[in-house]
C-alpha positions in Angstrom: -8.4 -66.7 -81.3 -10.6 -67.7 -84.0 -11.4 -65.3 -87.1 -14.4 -62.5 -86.4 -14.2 -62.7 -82.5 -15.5 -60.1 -79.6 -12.7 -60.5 -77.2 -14.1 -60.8 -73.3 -10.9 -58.6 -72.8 -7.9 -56.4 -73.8 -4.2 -56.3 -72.8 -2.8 -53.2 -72.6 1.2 -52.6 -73.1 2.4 -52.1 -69.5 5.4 -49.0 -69.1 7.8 -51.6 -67.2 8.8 -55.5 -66.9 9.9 -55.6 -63.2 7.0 -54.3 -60.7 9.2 -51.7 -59.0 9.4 -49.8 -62.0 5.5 -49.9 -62.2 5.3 -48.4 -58.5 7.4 -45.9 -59.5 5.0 -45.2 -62.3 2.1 -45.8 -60.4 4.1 -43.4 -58.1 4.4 -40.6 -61.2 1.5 -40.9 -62.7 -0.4 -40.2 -59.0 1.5 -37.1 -58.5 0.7 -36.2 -62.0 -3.0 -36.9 -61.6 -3.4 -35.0 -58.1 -1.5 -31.8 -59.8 -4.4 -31.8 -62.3 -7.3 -32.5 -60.0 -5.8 -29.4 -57.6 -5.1 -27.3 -60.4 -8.3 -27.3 -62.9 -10.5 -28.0 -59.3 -9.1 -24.6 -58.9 -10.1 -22.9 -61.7 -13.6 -24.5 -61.8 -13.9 -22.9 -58.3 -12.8 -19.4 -58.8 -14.3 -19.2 -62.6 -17.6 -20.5 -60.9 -17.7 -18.4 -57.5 -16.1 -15.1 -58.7 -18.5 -12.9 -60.3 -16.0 -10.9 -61.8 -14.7 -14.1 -64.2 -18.1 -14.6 -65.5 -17.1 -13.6 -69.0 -16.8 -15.6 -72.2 -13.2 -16.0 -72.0 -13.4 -17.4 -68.5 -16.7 -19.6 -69.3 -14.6 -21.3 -72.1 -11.7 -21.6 -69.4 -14.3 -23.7 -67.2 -15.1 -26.1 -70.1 -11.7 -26.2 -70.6 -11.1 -27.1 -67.2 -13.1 -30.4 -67.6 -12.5 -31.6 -70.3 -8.7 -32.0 -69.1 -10.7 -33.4 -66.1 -12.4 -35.5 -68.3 -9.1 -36.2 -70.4 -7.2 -37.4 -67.6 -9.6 -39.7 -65.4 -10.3 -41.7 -68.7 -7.3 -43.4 -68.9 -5.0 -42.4 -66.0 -6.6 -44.1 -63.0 -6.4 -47.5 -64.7 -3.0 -46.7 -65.6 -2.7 -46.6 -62.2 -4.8 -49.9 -60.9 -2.9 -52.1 -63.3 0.6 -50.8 -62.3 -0.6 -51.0 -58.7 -1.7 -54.8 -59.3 0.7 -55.8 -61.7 -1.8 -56.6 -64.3 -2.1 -55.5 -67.8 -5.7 -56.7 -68.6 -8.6 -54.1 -69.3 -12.2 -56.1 -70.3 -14.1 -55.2 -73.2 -16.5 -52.8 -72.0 -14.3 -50.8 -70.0 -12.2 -50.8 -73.5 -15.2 -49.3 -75.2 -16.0 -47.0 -72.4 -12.0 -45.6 -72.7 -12.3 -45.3 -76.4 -15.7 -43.1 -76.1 -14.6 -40.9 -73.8 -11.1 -40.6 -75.0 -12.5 -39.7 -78.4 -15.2 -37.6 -76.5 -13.0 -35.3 -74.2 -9.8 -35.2 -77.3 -12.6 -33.6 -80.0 -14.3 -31.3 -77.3 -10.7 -29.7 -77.0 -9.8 -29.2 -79.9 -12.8 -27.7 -81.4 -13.2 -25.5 -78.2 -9.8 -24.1 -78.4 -11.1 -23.3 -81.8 -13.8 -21.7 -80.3 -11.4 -19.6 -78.1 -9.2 -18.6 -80.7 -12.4 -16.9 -82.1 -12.9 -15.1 -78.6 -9.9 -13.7 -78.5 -9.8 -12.8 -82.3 -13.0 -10.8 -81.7 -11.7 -9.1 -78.4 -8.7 -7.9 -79.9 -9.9 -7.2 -83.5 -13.1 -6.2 -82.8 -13.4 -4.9 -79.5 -16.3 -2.4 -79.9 -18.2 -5.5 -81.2 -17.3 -8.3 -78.7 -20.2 -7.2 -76.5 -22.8 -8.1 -79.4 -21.0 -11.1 -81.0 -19.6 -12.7 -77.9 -22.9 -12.4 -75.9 -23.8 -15.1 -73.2 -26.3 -16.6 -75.2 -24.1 -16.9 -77.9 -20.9 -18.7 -75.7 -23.6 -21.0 -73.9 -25.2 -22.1 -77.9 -21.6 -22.6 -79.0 -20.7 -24.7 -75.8 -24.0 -26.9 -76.5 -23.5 -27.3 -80.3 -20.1 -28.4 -78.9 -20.6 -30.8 -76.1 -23.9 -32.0 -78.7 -21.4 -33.0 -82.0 -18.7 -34.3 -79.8 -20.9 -37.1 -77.9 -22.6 -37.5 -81.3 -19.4 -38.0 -83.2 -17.4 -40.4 -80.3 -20.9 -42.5 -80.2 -20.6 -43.4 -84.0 -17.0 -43.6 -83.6 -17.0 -46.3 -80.7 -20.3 -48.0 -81.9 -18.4 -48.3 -85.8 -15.2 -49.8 -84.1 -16.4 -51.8 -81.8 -18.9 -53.7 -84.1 -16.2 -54.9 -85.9 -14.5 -58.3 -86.0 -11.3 -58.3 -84.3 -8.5 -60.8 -85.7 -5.5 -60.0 -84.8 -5.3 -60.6 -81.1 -6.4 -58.7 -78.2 -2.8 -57.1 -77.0 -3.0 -53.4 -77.9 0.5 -51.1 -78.1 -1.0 -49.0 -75.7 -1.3 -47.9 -72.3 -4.6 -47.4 -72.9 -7.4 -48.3 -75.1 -6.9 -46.3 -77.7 -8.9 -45.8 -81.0 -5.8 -46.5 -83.7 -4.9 -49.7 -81.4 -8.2 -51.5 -81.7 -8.4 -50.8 -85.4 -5.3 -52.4 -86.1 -6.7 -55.9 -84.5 -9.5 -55.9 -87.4 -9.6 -57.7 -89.8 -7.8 -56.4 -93.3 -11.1 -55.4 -95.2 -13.5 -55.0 -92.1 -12.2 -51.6 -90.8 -13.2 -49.7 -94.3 -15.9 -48.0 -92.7 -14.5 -47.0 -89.3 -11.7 -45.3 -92.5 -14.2 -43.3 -94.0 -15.3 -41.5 -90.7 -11.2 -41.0 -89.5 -11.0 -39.2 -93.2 -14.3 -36.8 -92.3 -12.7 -36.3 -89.1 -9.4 -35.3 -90.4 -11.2 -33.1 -92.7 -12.9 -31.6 -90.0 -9.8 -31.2 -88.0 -7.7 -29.5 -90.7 -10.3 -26.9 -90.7 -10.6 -26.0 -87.3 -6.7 -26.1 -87.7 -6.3 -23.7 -90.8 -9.1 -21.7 -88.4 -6.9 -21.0 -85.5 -3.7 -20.4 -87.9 -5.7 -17.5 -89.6 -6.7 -16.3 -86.4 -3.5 -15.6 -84.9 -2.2 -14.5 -87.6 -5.3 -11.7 -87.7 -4.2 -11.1 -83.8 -0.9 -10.9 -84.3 -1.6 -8.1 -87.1 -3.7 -6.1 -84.7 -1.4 -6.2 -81.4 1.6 -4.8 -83.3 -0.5 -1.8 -84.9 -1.0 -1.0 -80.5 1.1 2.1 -80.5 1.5 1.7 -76.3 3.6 -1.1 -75.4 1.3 -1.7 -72.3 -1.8 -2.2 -74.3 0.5 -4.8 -76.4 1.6 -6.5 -73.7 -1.8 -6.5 -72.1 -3.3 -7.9 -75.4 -0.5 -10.6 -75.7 -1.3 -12.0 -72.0 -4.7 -13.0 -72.6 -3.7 -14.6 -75.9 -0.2 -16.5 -75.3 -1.3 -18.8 -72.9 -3.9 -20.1 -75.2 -1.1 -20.5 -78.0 1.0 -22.5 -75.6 -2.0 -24.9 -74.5 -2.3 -25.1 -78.8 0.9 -26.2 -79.4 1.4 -28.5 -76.8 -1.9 -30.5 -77.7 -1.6 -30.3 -81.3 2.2 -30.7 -82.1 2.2 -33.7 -79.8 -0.7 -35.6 -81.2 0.5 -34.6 -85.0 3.8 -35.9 -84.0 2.0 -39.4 -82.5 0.2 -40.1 -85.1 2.2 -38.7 -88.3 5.6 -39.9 -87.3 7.5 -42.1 -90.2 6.8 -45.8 -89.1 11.1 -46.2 -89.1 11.0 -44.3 -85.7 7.7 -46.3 -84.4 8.6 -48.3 -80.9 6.5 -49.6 -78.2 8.5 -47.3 -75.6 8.1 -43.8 -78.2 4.4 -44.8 -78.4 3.9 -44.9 -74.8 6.0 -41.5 -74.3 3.8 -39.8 -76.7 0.5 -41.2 -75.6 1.5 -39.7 -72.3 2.7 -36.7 -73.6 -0.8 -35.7 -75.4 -3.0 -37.5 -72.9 -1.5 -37.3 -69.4 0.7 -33.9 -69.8 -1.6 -31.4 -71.0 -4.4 -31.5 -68.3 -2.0 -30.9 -66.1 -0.1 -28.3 -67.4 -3.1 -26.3 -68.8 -4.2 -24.8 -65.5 -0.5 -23.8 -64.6 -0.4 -22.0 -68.5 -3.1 -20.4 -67.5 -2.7 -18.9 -64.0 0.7 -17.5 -65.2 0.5 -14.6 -67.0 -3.4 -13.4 -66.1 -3.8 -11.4 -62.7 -7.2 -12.0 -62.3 -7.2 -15.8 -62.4 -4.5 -15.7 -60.3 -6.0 -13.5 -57.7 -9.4 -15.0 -58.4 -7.9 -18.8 -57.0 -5.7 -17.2 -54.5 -8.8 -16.1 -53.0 -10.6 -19.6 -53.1 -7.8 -20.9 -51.4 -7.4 -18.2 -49.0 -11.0 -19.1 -48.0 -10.8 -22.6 -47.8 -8.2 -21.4 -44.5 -10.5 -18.8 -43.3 -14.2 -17.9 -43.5 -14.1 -14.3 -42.5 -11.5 -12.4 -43.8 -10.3 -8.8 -46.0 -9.4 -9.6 -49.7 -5.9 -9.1 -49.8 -5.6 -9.8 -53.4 -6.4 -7.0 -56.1 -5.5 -6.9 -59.9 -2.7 -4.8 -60.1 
């Protein structure tokens, strides 16, 4: 490949050498992929149908819900195709189109479960407020300034990397076209400006994270001042699943992406990417249903009517 190229095509690393062990990825990563389409379908269903979820909390549960959508269909299916065909090849546009959307759907997360640290620092701080600070015109302009700067932000990300002059190949350490893969094909003083916007970005990012530390640490203050243990366990339900969905996406893309280079391998880097890209979507739903009653009765009674079209509501909040 000649200096300052456009490849007409990628090669992604593929998870095994001998095609049985790609079927029984293929195999893993399907299982994987139905789980999330059942489980977040769910929750779009019974967060859309049931009147009695159409609260803030629950309307940044449904966003939630696809972007983990989003998340997963961006890069799992053609995991899945080129494990199914043996191939590892991925052309340029459908690169571009991965690293958009990847960048896309992995920003709208984490600056909504900003958002949602917010909601639940108001409902349990200031309670008498939430009414007047959490209002529905308020969550749907905070969900449109969010959706807005994402797109803007993974359009000048993907336009900034992809105009540059790849180098170094076309094989990526990837399963997928990721953003830190293509960058490392460019040439040594072309990728200066695509730098400057992952600096911003960081930035930005260590914001929204010193944001959600201080507001935990302001809900954690106010649930242990609850004199009745019931109203502390009440107010710790509608927050710990939203920790546990915040430490699983951030610890594992800090640890991908700020791990010491002497641990780097191809086979960690593929564990990871799966681990922060192909895990979370799935799980989320499941964190989510555990500990609150009313999601849980809310999709038990979606699925209940997918079986029946007539029938008494078994299911009340205890």
């Amino acid at each position: 490949m000649s200096n300052s190229t456009f490849p007409i095509e990628f090669l992604l690393l593929p998870f095994a050498d001998t095609h049985e062990l790609q079927l029984l990825q293929f195999a893993l990563f399907l299982g994987i992929y139905l789980a999330a389409l059942l489980g977040n379908s769910l929750i779009l269903t019974a967060v859309t149908c049931d009147h009695r979820l159409h609260t803030p909390m629950y309307f940044f549960l449904l966003n939630l819900s696809l972007i983990d959508l989003g998340t997963i269909t961006t890069t799992v299916p053609k995991a899945m195709a080129n494990s199914l065909w043996d191939t590892t090849t991925i052309s340029y546009a459908s690169c571009a189109t991965q690293v958009f959307f990847s960048i896309l759907f992995v920003a709208a997360e984490f600056y909504l479960l900003t958002i949602m640290a917010y909601d639940r620092y108001v409902a349990i701080c200031k309670p008498l407020h939430y009414g007047t600070i959490m209002s529905n015109r308020t969550c749907v302009n905070m969900i449109a300034v969010l959706w807005g700067s994402t797109f803007l932000y993974a359009v000048l990300h993907t336009a900034s990397t992809f105009s540059l002059p790849l180098c170094q190949g076309n094989a990526l350490d990837q399963f997928f076209c990721e953003l830190p893969q293509i960058l490392k094909l460019s040439c040594s003083d072309a990728y200066l400006r695509e730098a400057g916007l992952l600096v911003v970005s960081a930035c930005l990012l260590s914001g929204c994270f010193v944001f959600l530390v201080l507001s935990y640490m302001q809900i954690f203050k106010a649930v242990l001042r609850i004199p009745l243990q019931q109203g502390r366990h009440k107010a710790f339900s509608t927050c710990l699943p939203h920790l546990a969905v915040v430490s699983l996406f951030i610890s594992t893309g800090i640890f991908a992406y700020l791990k010491p280079p002497s641990i780097s391998s191809p086979f960690l880097n593929l564990l990871l990417a799966v681990l922060y890209s192909v895990v979370p979507p799935a799980l989320n739903p499941l964190i989510y249903s555990m500990q609150n009653k009313e999601l849980k009765c809310a999709v038990r009674r979606q699925i209940w009517g997918m079986f029946s079209s007539t029938y008494k509501d078994p299911f009340t909040v205890q």
